[in-house]
VEXNU-607305 format. One line per 3 residues: for each residue x, z, y of N, C-alpha, C, O. Coordinates in Angstrom, 2 decimals. Layout:
<atoms>
X/Z/Y/X/Z/Y/X/Z/Y/X/Z/Y  ... $
</atoms>
This chain:
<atoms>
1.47/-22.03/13.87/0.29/-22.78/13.51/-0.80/-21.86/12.97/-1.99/-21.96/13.24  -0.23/-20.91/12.17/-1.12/-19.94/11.64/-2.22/-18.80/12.79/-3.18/-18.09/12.50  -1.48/-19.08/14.28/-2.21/-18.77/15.36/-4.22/-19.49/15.35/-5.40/-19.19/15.52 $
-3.37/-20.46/15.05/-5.12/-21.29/15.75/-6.14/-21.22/14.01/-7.22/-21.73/13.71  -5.41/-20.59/13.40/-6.05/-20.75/11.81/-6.81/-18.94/11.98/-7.48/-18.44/11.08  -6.55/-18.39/13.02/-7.48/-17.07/13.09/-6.39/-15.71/12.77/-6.71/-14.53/12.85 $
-5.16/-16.19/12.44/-3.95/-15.15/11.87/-3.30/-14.32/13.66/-3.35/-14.53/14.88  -2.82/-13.47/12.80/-2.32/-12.55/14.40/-0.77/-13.13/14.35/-0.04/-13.24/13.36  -0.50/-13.47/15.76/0.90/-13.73/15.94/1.90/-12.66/16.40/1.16/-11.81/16.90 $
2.69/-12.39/16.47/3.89/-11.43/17.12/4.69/-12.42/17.62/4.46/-13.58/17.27  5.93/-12.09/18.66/7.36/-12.58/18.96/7.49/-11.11/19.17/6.84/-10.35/19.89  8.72/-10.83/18.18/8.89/-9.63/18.79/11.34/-9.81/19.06/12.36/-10.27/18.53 $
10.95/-9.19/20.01/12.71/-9.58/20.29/13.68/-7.86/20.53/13.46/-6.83/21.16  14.54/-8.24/19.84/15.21/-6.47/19.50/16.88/-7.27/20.22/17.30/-8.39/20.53  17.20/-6.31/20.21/18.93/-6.03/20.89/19.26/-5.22/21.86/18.34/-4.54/22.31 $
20.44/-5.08/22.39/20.82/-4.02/22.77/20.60/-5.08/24.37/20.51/-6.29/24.53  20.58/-3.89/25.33/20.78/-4.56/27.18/21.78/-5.18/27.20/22.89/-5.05/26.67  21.21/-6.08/28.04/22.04/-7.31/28.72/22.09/-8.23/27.42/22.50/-9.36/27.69 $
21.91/-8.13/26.63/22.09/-9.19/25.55/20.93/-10.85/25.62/21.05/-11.91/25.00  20.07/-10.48/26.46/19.53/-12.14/26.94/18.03/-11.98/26.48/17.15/-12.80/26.77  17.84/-10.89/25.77/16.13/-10.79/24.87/15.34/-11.73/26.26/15.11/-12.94/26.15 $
14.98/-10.88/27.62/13.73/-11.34/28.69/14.17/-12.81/28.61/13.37/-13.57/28.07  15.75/-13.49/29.23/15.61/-15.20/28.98/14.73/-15.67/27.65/13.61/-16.19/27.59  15.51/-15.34/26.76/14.37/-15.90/25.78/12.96/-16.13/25.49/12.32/-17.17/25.29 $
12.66/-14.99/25.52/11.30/-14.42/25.50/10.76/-15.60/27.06/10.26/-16.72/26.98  11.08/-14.88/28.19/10.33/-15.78/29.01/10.95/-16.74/30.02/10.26/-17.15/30.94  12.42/-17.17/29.87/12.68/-18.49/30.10/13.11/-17.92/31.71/13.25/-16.80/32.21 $
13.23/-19.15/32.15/13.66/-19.38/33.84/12.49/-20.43/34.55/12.00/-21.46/34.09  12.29/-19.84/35.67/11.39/-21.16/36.36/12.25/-22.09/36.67/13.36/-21.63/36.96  12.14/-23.39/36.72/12.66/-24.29/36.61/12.34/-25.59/35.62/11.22/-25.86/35.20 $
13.41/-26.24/35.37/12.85/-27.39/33.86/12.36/-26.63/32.84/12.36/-25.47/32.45  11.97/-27.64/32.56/11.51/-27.32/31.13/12.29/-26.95/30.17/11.94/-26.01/29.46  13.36/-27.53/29.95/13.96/-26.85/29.05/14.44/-25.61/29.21/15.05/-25.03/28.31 $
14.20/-25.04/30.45/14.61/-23.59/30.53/13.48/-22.47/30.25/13.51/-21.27/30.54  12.60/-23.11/29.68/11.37/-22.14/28.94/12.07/-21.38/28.45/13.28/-21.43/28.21  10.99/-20.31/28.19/11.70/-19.00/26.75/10.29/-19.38/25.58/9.43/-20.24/25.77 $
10.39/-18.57/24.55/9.70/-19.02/23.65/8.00/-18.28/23.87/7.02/-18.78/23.31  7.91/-17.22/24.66/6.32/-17.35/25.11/5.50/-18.55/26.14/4.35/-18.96/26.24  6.60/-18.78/26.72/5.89/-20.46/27.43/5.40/-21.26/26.18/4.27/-21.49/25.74 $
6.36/-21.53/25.85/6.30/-22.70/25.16/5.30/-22.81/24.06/4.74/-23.85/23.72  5.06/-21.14/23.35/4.28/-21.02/22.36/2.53/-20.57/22.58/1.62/-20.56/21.75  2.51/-20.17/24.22/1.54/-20.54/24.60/0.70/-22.19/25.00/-0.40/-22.75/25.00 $
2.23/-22.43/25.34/1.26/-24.14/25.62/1.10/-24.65/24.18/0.02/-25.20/23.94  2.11/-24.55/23.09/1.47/-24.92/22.28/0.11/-24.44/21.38/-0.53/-25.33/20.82  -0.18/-23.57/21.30/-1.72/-22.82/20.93/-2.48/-23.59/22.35/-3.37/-24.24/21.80 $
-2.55/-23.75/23.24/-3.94/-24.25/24.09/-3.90/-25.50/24.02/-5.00/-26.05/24.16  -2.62/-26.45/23.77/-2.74/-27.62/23.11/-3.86/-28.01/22.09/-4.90/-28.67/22.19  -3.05/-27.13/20.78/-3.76/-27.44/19.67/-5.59/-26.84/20.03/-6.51/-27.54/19.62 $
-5.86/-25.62/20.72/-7.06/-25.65/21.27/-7.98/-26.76/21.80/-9.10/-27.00/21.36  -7.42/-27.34/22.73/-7.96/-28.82/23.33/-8.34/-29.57/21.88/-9.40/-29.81/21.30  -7.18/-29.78/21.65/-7.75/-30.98/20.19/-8.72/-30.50/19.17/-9.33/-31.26/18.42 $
-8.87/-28.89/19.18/-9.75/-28.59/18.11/-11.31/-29.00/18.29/-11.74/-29.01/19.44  -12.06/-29.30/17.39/-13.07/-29.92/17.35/-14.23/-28.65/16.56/-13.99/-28.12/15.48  -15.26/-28.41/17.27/-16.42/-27.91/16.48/-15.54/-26.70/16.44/-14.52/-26.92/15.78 $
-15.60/-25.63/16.88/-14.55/-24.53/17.06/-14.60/-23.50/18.32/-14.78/-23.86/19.49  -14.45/-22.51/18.01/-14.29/-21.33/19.60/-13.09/-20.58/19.13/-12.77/-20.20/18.01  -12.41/-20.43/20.55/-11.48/-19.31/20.47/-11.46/-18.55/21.37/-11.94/-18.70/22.50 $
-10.58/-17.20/20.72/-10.59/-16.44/21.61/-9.03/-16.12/21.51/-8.20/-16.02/20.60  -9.03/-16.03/22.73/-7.02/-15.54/22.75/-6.90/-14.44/23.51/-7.49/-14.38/24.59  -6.11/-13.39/23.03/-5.92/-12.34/23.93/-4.14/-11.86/23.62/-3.79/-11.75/22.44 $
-3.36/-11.65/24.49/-1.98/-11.18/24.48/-2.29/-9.92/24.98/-3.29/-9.45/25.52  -0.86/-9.34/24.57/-0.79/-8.79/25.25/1.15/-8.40/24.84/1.76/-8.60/23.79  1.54/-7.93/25.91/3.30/-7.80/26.42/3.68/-6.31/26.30/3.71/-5.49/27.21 $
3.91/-6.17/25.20/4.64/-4.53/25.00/6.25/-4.44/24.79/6.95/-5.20/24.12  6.64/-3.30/25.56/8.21/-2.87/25.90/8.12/-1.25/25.07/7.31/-0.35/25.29  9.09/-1.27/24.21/9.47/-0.68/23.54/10.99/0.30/23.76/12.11/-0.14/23.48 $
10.89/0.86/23.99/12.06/1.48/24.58/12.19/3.17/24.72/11.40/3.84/25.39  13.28/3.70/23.99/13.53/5.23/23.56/12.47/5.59/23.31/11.84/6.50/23.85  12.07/4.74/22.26/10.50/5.52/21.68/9.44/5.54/22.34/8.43/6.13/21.96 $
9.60/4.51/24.02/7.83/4.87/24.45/7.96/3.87/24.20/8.94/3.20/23.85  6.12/3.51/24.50/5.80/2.07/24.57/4.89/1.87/25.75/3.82/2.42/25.99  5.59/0.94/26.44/4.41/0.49/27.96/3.87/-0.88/27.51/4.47/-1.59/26.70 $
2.65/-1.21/28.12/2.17/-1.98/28.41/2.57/-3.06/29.67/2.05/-2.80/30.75  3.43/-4.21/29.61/4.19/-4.17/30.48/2.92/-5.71/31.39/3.50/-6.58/32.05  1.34/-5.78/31.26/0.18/-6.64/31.63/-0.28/-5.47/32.18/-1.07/-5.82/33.06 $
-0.20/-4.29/32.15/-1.26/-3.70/32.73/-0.76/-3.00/34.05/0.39/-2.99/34.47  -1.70/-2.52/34.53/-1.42/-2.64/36.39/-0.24/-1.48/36.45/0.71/-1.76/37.18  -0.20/-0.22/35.75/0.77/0.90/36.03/1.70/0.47/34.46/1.35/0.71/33.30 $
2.76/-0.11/34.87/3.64/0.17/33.71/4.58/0.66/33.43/5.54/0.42/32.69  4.16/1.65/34.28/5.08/3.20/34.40/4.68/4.03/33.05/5.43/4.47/32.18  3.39/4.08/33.15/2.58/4.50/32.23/2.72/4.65/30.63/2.55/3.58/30.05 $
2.95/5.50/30.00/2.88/4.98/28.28/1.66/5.18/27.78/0.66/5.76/28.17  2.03/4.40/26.56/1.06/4.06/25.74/0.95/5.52/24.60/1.91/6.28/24.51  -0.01/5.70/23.98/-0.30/6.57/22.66/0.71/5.91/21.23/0.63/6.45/20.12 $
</atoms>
């Protein structure tokens, strides 16, 4: 909630491979209930957007992979690439 109040959000998801982090994070196509929690927490922020009244937003994500110390950008076109 603290999203649409102007606060910075994170999901950030840690564990070792194969342990399920990407399901979570971004779910299965399919029902709905097979969302992961960035679906879901995006529809809810553009929800509460719609209903806001007298108001602008601006939303920007962005999807970082963390791994043996690099960090990629995993939205941007080469995410081969690391980050600084």
């Amino acid at each position: 909630q603290g999203v649409t109040e102007g606060y910075n959000g994170t999901i950030f998801a840690y564990g070792q491979t194969g342990s399920g982090k990407s399901f979570t994070v971004q779910g299965a196509l399919g029902p709905s209930s097979q969302k992961g929690i960035v679906p879901r927490a995006f529809e809810h922020i553009f929800e509460s957007i719609q209903c806001a009244e007298n108001a602008k937003f601006l939303v920007r994500a962005s999807y970082l992979e963390i791994y043996n110390e690099d960090v990629r950008d995993l939205l941007a076109a080469g995410t081969k690439q690391r980050l600084e």
